[in-house]
N, C-alpha and C positions, 0 to 999 in steps of 0.2 A: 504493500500500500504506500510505504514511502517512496519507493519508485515511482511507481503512479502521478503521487502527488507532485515533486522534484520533477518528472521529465516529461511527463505524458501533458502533448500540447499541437496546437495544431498543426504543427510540423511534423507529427506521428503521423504515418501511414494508417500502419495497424496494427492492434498488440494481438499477441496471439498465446491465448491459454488453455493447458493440457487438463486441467484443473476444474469440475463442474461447479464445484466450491468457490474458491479463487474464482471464477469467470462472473459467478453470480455477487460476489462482494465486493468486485472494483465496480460490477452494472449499476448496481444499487449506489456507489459513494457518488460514481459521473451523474447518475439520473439527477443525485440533492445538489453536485457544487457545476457540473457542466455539462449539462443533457447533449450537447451538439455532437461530444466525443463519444457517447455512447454506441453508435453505430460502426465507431472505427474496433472496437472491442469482441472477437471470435474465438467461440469454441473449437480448440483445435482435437480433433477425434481421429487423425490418422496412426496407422500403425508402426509407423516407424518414429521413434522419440521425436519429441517436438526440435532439443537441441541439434539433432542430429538431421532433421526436416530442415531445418532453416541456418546449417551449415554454422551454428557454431562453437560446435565440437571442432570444426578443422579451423577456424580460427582461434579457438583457446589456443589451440597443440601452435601455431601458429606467432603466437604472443608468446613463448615461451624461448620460441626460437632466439639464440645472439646475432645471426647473420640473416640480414632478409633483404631478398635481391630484388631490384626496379625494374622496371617494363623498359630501360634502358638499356639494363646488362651492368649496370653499376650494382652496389650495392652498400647497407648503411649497418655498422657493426654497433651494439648497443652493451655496455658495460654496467650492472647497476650494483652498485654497495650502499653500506648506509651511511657515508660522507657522503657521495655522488652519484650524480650518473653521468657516464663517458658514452656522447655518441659519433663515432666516424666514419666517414663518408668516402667512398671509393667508384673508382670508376669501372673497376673489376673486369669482367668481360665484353664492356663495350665495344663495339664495334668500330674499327680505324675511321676519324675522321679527317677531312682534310683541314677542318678548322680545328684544331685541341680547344682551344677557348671557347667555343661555340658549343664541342659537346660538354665541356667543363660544366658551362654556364646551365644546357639543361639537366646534366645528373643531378648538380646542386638543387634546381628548381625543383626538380620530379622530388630528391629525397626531402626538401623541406616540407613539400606536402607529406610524404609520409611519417618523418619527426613527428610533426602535428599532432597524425593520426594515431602513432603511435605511443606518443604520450599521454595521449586521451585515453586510450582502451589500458596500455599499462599503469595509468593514474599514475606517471614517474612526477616526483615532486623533491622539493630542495632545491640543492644546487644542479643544476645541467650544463655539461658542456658541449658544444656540439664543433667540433673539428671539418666544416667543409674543405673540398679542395681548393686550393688558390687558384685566383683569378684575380687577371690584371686589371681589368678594369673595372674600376669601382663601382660603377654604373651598376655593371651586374652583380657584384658582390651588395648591392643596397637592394635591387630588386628581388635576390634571392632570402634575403632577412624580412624584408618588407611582406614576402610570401609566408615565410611562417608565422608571423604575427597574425597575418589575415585569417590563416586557418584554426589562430586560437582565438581569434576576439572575441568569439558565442564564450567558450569554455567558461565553467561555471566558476572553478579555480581560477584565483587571482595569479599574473604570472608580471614579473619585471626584468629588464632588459638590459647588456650594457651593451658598450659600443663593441663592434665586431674590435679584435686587439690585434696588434702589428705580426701575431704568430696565423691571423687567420683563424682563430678559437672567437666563439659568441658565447657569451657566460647570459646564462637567464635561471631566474629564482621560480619555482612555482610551489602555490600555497597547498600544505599538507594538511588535508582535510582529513583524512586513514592512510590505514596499512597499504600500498603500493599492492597491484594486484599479486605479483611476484609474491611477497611478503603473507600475502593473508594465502594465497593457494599451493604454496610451496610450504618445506621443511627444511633443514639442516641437513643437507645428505652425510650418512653416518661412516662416508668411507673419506670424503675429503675435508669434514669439519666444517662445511662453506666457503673452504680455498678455492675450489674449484679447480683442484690440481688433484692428483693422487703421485702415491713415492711409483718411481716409476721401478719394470721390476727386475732388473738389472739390482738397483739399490737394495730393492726387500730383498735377495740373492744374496745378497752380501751379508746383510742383516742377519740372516738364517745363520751363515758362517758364522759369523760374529758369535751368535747365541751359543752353539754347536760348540764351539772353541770353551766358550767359557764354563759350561759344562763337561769339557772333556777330561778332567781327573776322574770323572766320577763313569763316563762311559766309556772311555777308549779298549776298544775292541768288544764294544756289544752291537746290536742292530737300532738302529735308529730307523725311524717314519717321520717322515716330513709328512703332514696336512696343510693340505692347502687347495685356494679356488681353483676353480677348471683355469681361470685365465693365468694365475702362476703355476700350475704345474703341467701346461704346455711350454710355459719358456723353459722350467728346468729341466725339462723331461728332451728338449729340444737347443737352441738355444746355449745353453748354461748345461747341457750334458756331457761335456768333457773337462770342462772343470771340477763340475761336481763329481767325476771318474776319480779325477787326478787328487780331488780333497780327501777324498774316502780312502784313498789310498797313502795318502799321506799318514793320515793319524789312525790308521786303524779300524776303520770304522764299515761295517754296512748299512747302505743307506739307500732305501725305497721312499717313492714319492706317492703320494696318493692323495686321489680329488676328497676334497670337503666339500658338497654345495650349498651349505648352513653359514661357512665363512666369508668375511669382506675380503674385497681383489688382491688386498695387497699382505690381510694378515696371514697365520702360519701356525701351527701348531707340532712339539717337538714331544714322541712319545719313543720310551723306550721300554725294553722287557714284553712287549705285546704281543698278541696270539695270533 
C-alpha cells in the first residue's frame, strides 16, 4: 500500500496483481482517494509467476550484475561498498570509428542514461563517482553531464552535483533514504567475507603445506586425507600433483585427497589415522 501510495500516479500504465486480496484492497483505497486510477489496477490470473510474466526476474538477476554492456558495444563497470560507489565507463567492444571523439561522445551519452537508470533500480546512494571516458571537447563533456541530471530530475531522492574534475571523474551525492537494493537483497558471502576476492588456490596449497608441516612431529610416516571442495581438489589432484608427489615424499608421508561438498572453495580439512 505504501507503494501504491508513493508511486502509483498517472504516469502508471498498469499495476498488475497476482493477489485476489491485494487487488481488492488497493481497488477499495483508489475508489476513496483516486477513482480515475482504478481502472489502471488488474487481476493478474496467468500461470506463469506474475514476476516472471512481466520479466523481472531477468532484470533482478540483471541488477546484480558488475558489468553491463550498451547497445553500443561499450560498457559501464559498477563498484558498490559502503564508503562508495565506483562507476566506469568503457568503450569495450565498440565498433572502429573513424571519428574516436564522436563514438567517445555517444558511449558517454548512451551510459549516462543508463547510470541514471541504474541508480534508480539499485537505489545506489552516498557518495558516487562516475569515471566517463575523456573527451576533448567540453561541449560534449557538458552535454553528457547535462544528460544524467535530466534523467534524475523526476527521482524522488535528492541528489547534488560537483563540477566534472581535471581527472575526468563527476563526484554527485544522492540522498539515502534505505538499504541500497544490493544491501537489503544480498548477504555477506561466507567464503570471501565481502572482499569479493577468494585466496586463490595455489595459496590455500601452500596453506595445506604449511598446516601438514606443523603437525609433522606428530604424523611423519602415517597417512594423511586432505578434505577439500571439488574446486580444490581438482587443482591438487591436477595442477599441484607433483608437488604434492614430491612433499609426500619428502617427509614421509601418504597423502590422498578427497572431495568435501559441505566445504567452502578455499577451506580444507587435515585427518589422520582414518578408515
Amino acid at each position: 500500500m505504501k507503494l501504491v501510495r508513493d508511486q502509483f500516479g498517472s504516469n502508471v500504465e498498469k499495476v498488475l496483481v497476482d493477489s485476489p486480496g491485494r487487488h481488492q484492497e488497493i481497488s477499495d483505497y483508489l475508489l476513496q482517494v483516486a477513482p480515475r486510477l482504478k481502472r489502471k489496477v488488474e487481476l493478474y490470473q496467468g500461470e506463469v509467476p506474475l514476476l516472471e510474466h512481466a520479466g523481472v526476474e531477468a532484470e533482478l538477476e540483471r541488477v546484480f550484475q558488475k558489468r553491463l554492456w550498451l547497445k553500443s558495444g561499450g560498457f559501464i563497470a559498477i563498484d558498490q561498498t559502503e564508503a562508495m560507489v565506483a562507476i566506469d565507463v568503457n568503450t569495450g567492444r565498440s565498433s572502429k570509428e573513424e571519428d574516436p571523439e564522436r563514438l567517445i561522445f555517444q558511449t558517454n551519452l548512451e551510459a549516462a542514461d543508463e547510470i541514471a537508470r541504474q541508480i534508480r533500480l539499485r537505489d545506489l546512494a552516498g557518495l558516487i563517482i562516475i569515471d566517463f571516458i575523456d573527451m576533448e571537447d567540453t561541449k560534449n563533456t557538458e552535454r553528457v553531464v547535462s544528460e544524467l541530471k535530466s534523467q534524475l530530475v523526476n527521482d524522488r531522492a535528492k541528489a547534488d552535483y560537483a563540477k566534472m574534475s581535471r581527472f575526468g571523474l563527476l563526484e554527485m551525492t544522492r540522498e539515502r533514504t534505505r538499504p541500497g537494493m544490493m544491501f537489503a537483497m544480498c548477504e555477506v558471502c561466507p567464503t570471501c567475507k565481502g572482499s569479493g576476492r577468494v585466496r586463490s588456490r595455489a595459496e590455500a596449497a601452500m596453506k595445506i603445506e604449511r598446516a601438514i608441516l606443523f603437525k609433522l612431529p606428530k604424523i611423519r610416516g602415517k597417512r594423511i586425507r586432505i578434505q577439500a571442495s571439488p574446486w580444490m581438489t581438482d587443482f591438487l589432484t591436477a595442477d599441484w600433483y607433483d608437488r604434492l608427489y614430491e612433499f609426500a615424499k619428502r617427509y614421509e608421508l601418504a597423502i590422498d585427497v578427497k572431495t568435501d561438498y559441505l566445504i567452502q572453495p578455499t577451506d580444507f580439512k587435515l585427518l589422520t589415522d582414518y578408515s
